[in-house]
C-alpha positions as CSV (number, residue, x, y, z in Angstrom):
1,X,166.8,114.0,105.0
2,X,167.7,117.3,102.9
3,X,170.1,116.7,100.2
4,X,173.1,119.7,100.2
5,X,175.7,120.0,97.6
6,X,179.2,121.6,98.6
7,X,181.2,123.1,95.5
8,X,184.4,124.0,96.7
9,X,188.4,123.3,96.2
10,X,189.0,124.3,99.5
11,X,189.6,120.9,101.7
12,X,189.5,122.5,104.8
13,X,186.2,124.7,104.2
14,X,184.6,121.4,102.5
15,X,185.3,119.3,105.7
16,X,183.9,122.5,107.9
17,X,180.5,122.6,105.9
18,X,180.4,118.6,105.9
19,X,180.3,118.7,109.6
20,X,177.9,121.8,109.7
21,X,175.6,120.1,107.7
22,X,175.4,116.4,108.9
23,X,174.9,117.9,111.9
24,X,171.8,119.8,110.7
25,X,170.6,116.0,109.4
26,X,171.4,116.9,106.0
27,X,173.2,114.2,103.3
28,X,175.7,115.6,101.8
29,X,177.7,115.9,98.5
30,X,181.1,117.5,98.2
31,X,182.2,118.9,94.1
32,X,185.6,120.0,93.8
33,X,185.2,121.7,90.2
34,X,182.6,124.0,88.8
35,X,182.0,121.9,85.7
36,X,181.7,118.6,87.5
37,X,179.0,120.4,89.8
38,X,177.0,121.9,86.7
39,X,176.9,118.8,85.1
40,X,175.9,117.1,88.2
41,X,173.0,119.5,88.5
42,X,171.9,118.8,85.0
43,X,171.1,115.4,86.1
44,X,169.2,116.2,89.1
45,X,169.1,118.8,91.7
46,X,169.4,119.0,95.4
47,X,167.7,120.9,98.3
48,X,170.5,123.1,98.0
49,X,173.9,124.4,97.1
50,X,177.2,125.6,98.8
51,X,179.1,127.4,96.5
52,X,182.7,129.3,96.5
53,X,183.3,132.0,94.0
54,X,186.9,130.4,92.9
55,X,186.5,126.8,91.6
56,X,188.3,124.9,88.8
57,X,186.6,124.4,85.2
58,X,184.0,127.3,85.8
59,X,183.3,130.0,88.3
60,X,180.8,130.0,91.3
61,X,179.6,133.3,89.5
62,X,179.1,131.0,86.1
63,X,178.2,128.0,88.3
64,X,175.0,130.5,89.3
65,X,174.4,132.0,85.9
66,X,174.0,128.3,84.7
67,X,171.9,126.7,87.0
68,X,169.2,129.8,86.8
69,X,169.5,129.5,83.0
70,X,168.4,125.4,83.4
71,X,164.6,124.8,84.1
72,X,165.4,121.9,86.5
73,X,167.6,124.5,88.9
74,X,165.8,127.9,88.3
75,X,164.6,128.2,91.9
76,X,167.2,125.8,93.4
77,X,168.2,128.1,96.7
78,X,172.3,129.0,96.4
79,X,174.2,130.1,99.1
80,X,177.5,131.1,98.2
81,X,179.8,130.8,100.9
82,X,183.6,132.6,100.0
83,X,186.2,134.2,101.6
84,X,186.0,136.9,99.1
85,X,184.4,139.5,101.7
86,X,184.6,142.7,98.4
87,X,181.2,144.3,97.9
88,X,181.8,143.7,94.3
89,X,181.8,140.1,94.9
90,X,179.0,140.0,97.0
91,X,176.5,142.1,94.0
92,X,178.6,140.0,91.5
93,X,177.0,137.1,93.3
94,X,173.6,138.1,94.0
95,X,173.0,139.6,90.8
96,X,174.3,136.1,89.1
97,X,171.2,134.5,91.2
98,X,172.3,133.0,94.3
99,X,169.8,133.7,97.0
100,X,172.5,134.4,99.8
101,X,176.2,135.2,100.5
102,X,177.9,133.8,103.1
103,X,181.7,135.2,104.1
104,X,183.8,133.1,105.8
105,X,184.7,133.1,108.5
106,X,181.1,132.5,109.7
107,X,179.1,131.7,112.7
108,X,177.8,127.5,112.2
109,X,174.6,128.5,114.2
110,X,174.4,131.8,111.6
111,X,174.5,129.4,108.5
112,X,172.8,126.8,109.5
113,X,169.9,129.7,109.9
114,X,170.5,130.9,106.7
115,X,170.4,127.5,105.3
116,X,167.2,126.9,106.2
117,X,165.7,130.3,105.8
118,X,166.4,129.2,102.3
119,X,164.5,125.6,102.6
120,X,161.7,127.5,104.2
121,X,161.1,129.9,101.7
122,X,161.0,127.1,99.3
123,X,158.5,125.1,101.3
124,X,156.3,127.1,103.6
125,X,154.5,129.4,101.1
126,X,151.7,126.8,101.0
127,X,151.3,127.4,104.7
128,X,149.4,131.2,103.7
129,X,146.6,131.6,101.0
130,X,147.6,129.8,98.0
131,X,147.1,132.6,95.3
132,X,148.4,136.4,95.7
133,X,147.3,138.6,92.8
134,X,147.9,142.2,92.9
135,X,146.9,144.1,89.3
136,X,148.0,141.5,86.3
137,X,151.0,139.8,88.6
138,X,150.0,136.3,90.5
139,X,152.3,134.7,92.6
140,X,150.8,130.8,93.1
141,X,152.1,130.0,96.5
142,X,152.2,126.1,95.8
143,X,154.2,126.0,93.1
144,X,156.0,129.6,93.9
145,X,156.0,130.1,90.1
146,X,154.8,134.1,89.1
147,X,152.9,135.0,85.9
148,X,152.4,138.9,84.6
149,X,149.3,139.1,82.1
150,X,149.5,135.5,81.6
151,X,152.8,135.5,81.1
152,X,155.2,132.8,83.4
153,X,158.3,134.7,84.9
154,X,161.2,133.1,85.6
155,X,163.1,134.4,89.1
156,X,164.8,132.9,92.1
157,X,162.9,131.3,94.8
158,X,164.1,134.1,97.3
159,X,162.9,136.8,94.7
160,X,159.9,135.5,94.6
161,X,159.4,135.8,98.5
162,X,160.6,139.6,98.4
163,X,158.1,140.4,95.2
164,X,155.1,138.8,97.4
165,X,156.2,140.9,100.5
166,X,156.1,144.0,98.3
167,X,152.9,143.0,97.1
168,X,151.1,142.2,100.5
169,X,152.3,146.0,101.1
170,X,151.0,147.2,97.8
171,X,150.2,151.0,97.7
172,X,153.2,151.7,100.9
173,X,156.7,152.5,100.8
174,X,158.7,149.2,102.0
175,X,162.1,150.4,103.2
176,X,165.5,148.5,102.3
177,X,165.9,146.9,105.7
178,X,162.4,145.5,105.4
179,X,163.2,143.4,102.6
180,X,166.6,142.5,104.2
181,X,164.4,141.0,107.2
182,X,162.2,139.6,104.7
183,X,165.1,137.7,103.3
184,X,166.4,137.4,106.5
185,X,169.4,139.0,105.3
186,X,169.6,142.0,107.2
187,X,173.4,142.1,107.2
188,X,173.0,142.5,102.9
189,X,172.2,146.1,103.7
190,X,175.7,146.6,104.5
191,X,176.8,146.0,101.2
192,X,174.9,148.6,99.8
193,X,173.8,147.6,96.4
194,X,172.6,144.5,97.3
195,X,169.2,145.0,97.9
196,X,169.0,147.6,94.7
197,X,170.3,144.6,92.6
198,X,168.0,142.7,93.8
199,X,165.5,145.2,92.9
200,X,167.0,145.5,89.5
201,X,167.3,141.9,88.8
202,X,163.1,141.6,89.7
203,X,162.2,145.1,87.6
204,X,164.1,143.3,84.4
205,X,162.3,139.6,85.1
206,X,158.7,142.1,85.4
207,X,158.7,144.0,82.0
208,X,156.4,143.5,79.8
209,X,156.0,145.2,76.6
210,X,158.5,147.5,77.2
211,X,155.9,149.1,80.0
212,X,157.4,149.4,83.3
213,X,157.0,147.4,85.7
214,X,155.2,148.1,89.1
215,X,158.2,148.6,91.4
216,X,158.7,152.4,91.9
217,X,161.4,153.8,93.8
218,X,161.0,156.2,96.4
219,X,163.5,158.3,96.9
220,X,165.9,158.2,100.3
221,X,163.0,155.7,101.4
222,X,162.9,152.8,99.4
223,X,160.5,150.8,97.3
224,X,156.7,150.5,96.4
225,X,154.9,148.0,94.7
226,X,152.4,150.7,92.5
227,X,148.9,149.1,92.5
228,X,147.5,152.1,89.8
């Protein structure tokens, strides 16, 4: 069975995701306090995290920042699932590394979707050719870890399944909604930014040498992966 960790202070939304998620056959693990959960995923890591923005000891937001800082959690998939509906907490939260955002209240059949969109992108890449290379960027499907001129780069395991949609389409403009299906996060588009932080987040982890990376932007359009 999946593992899932829970990190929230909210009794009633804990006991609401603990009945979502046995239900989906997952075992699960309910953390009160943001400290107790980051020390928790020092030790050893899940299939994946349920995290609210307000927690005692430390933030969701710093709860995220953490566990993409730690080798062990890097590409650990992180929902965050809030009632803080703000667009500002929503990019606060995507650009802090979790690979969804969740408002509640939500639809169980939605999350559960989501949940496992997550799992899948961890564990299906294997399914397709093992090794994408487009110019001096590789993506090895296996191990979903990305390397630029040799160089390993360290991003989310949903960034890395946008990056190799943009490179399959390598040389054509991929629109914002595109990548929301990739993610199969359509509704993100509604929150404007989120996609462009996304976008952002990849450009800074793709740098190298000062150059630019290969993400262009196409104005009123949205993104190319530049194969010159």
């Amino acid at each position: 069975m999946p593992q899932a960790m829970i990190v929230t202070a909210n009794d009633a939304d804990a006991q609401t995701l603990v009945e979502l998620l046995v239900h989906a056959d997952f075992t699960v693990e309910v953390i009160a306090r943001g400290d107790e959960a980051d020390a928790r995923l020092a030790r050893a890591a899940p299939d994946i995290v349920l995290v609210d923005l307000p927690l005692p000891g430390i933030s969701g937001i710093e709860l995220c920042h953490r566990a993409r800082a730690r080798k062990r959690t890097r590409t650990l998939p992180i929902i965050i699932v809030t009632a803080l509906a703000d667009e500002s907490d929503r990019v606060r939260g995507l650009d802090a590394g979790a690979d969804d955002y969740v408002v509640i209240p939500f639809s169980p059949r939605e999350l559960t979707a989501r949940i496992r969109s997550c799992l899948r992108r961890v564990g299906t890449f294997a399914l397709s050719a093992d090794i994408l290379t487009v110019g001096n960027i590789v993506i090895d499907r296996t191990t979903m870890r990305v390397s630029r001129a040799g160089r390993q780069i360290e991003i989310t395991t949903s960034d890395v399944g946008m990056l190799a949609h943009m490179m399959e389409n390598a040389g054509r403009v991929v629109s914002r909604a595109q990548l929301a299906r990739c993610l199969e996060a359509e509704d993100l588009i509604a929150s404007g930014r989120a996609i462009d932080v996304r976008i952002g987040r990849l450009r800074r982890a793709l740098a190298l040498n000062g150059e630019d990376g290969p993400i262009r932007t196409v104005r009123n359009e949205g993104y190319t992966f530049d194969v010159s």
